[in-house]
C-alpha positions in Angstrom: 0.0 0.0 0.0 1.2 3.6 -0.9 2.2 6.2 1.7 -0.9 8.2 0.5 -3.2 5.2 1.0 -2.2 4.6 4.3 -1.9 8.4 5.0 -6.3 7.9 4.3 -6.4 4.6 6.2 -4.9 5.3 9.1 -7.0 9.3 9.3 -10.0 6.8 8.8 -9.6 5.0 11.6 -8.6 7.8 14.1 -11.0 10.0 12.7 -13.7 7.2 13.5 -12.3 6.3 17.2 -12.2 10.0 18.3 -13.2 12.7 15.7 -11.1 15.3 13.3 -11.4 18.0 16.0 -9.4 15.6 18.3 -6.8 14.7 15.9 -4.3 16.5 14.4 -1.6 15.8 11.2 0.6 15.2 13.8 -2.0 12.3 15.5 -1.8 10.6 12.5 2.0 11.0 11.5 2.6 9.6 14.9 0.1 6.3 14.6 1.9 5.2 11.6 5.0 6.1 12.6 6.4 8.6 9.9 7.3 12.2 10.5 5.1 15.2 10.0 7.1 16.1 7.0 6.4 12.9 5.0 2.8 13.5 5.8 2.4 17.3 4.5 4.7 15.9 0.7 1.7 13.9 0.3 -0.9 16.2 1.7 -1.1 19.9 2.3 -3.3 19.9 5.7 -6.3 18.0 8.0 -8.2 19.4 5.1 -6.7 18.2 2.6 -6.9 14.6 3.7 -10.4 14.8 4.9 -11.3 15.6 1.2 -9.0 13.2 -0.4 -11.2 10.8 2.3 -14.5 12.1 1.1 -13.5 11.6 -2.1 -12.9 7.8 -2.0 -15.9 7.5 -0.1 -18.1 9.0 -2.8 -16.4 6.8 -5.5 -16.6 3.8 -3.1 -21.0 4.7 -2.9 -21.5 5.5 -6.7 -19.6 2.0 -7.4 -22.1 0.5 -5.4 -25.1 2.3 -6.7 -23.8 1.6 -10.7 -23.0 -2.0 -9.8 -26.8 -2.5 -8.6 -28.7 0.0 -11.1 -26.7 -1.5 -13.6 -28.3 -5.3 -13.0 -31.9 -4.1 -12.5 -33.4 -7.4 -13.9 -33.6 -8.6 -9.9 -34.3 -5.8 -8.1 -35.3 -6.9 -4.6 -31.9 -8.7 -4.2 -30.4 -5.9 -5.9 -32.0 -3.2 -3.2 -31.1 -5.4 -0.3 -27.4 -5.9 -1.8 -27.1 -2.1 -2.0 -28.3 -1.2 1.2 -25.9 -4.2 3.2 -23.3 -2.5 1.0 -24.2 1.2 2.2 -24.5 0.5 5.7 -20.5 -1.2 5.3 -19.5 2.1 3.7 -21.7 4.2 6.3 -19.6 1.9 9.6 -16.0 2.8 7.4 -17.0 5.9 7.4 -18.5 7.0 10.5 -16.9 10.1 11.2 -18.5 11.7 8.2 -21.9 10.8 8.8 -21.6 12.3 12.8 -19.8 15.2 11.3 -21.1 16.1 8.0 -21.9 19.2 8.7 -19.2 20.2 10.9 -16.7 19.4 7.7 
């Protein structure tokens, strides 16, 4: 996994355990063990990253939804298949669901 990928992986999870007003670039340099440095060459700021997250989470929904419109021929499997596959995305995301509006 790229720097960058882990950079989002390991925000994620902190972000979901205590928030993005209680963690800082320095929060998540620190958890994965690079320095603050390394993080900002990949991202500019918390802002930054919390885009580049709400970014993968909005490709990760529309695959979902495409995958599942696309195949309409069963559509009660398909519905329950795309809602089990929402509520995944909604638990890996948390933090932007509690904080939405806040961001």
């Amino acid at each position: 996994m790229k720097t960058k990928d882990k950079i989002i992986s390991t925000a994620i999870k902190l972000f979901n355990l205590k928030g993005t007003k209680a963690i800082s670039t320095n929060h998540i340099a620190k958890e994965m063990g690079i320095s603050s440095g390394n993080l900002y060459y990949h991202f500019r700021s918390k802002n930054d990253i919390i885009r580049s997250i709400s970014n993968k989470f909005s490709s990760e929904l529309e695959s979902v939804f495409k995958i599942q419109l696309d195949n309409i021929s069963d559509f009660s499997n398909n519905l329950t298949s795309m809602f089990n596959h929402f509520f995944k995305i909604q638990q890996s995301y948390q933090f932007l669901f509690l904080e939405g509006v806040h961001l």
